[in-house]
N, C-alpha and C positions, 0 to 999 in steps of 0.2 A: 345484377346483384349490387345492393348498396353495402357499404358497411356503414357500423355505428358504433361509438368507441361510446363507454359509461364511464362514469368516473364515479364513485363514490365518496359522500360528504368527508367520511373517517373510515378510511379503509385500513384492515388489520389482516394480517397473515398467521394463518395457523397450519405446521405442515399437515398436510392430509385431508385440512377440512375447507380448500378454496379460501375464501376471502380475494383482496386485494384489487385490482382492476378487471374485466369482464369487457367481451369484445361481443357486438350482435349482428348477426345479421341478416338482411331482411331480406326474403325470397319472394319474388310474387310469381302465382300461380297464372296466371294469364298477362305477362307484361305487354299488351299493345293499347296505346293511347290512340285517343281520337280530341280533336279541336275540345269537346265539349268534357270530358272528364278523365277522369284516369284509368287506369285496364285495371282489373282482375283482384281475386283478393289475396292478401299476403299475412306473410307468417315470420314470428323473429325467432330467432335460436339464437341462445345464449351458452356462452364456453367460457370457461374460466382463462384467462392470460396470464402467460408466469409472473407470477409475486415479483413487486418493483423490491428489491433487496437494495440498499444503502451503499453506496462504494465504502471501502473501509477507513479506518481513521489511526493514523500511525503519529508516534510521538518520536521524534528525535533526543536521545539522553546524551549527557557529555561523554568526553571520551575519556576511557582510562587507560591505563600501562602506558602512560606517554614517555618514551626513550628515543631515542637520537636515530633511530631506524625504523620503528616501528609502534604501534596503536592499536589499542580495541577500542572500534567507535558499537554504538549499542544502543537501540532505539526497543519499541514494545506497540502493539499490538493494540490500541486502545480499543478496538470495535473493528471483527472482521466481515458487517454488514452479511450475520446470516452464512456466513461457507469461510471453508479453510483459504489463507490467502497465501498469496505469497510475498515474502519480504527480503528486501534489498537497502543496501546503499550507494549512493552516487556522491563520489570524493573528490576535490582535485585542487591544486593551487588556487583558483577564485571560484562565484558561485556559477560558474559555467561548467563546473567540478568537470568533466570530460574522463571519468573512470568509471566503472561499477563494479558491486563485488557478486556475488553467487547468487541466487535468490534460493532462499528455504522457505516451507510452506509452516505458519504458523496460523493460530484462533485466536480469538479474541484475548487478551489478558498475560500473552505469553513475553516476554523478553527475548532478545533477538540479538546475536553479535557477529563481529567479523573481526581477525586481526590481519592488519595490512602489514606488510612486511618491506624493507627496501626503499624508505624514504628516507627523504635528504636533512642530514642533521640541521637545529637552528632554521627548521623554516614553515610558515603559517601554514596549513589547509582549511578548505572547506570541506563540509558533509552534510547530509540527510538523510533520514530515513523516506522508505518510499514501501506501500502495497499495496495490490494490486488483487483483484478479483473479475468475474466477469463483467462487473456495470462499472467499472472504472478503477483509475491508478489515485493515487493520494499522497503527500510528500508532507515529510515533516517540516518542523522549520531549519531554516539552516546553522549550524553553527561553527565554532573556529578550535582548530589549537592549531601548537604549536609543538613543531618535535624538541627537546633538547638538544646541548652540546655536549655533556659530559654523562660517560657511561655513571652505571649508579654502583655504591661502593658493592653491591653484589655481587656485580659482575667479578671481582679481584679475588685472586686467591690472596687467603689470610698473609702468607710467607711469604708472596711478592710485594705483599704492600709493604711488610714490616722492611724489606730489602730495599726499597725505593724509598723510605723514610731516613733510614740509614743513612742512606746514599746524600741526602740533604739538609 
């Protein structure tokens, strides 16, 4: 048995109706060679091969709710290459981030968040966004913040603050 891989000039997918790449292959009815020619005669069959689908394409957005402990980093779904994917981020002190958060499964177009919790006041991280389907993983670009040092006047109740004004 040989095989034979086609490739088509401009290959398009449409579910249900083929398209895309096409594998064949060639059966001969009598395979015995002799010096002078070749055996027997043969036949191709042709089968459709799963649709080459795109790995996905994920965007990394800045981070918001930046506080002295804690961040919502937030990326989105630019193209989930044809199927649901799923998406993550990878965080950590440099871009060797060495954390990950949950992976949730999102489509094409959706926004995506995580809040990290128990980070060290006053100090830099990296992130990305990253997702994943079955013809491959995809990582956003990477980018930075920074936590703060001082809680935000929310956090205060009104009559402790007027108390410690007082007081100074």
């Amino acid at each position: 048995m040989v095989d034979i891989i086609l490739t088509e000039a401009d290959p398009t997918y449409s579910a249900g109706y083929g398209g895309g790449p096409q594998t064949a292959t060639l059966i001969e009815e009598n395979p015995a060679y002799s010096a002078e020619g070749g055996g027997g005669l043969a036949e191709i069959e042709l089968a459709d091969a799963r649709p080459l689908f795109p790995a996905p394409q994920v965007t990394t957005d800045p981070a918001t709710e930046i506080q002295p402990v804690s961040v919502a980093l937030n990326g989105i779904l630019d193209d989930d290459g044809g199927m649901a994917c799923e998406c993550w981020f990878e965080w950590g002190l440099d871009t060797s981030y060495g954390s990950v958060t949950s992976p949730i499964s999102k489509t094409t177009g959706e926004k995506f968040s995580h809040i990290l919790d128990g980070l060290i006041p006053e100090t830099a991280y990296h992130f990305r966004a990253l997702a994943s389907n079955i013809f491959g993983i995809s990582h956003g670009a990477d980018r930075e913040f920074r936590t703060t040092t001082e809680l935000p006047q929310s956090y205060f109740n009104p009559a402790l603050k007027l108390l410690l004004e007082e007081e100074t």
